[in-house]
C-alpha angles and dihedrals in degrees: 000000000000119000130212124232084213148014082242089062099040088043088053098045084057087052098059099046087057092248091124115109107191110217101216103185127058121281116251113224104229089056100057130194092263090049084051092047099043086052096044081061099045087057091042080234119153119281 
């Protein structure tokens, strides 16, 4: 497994695989970021 020295790189590296989902509307508050993520995984959609 390859680790990352920082979220940036690791962020990056996503990126360039094509594994990056852009959000383009304002996040609601009641669904947060994690809520978003954990979801993103159950439906094996990008990150």
């Amino acid at each position: 497994m390859k680790y990352y020295s920082d979220l940036h790189s690791f962020i990056s590296v996503l990126d360039a695989m094509g594994d990056i989902m852009n959000a383009h509307r304002e996040v609601d508050d009641d669904l947060k970021r994690s809520a978003i993520t954990c979801r993103s995984y159950e439906i094996q959609s990008r990150a």
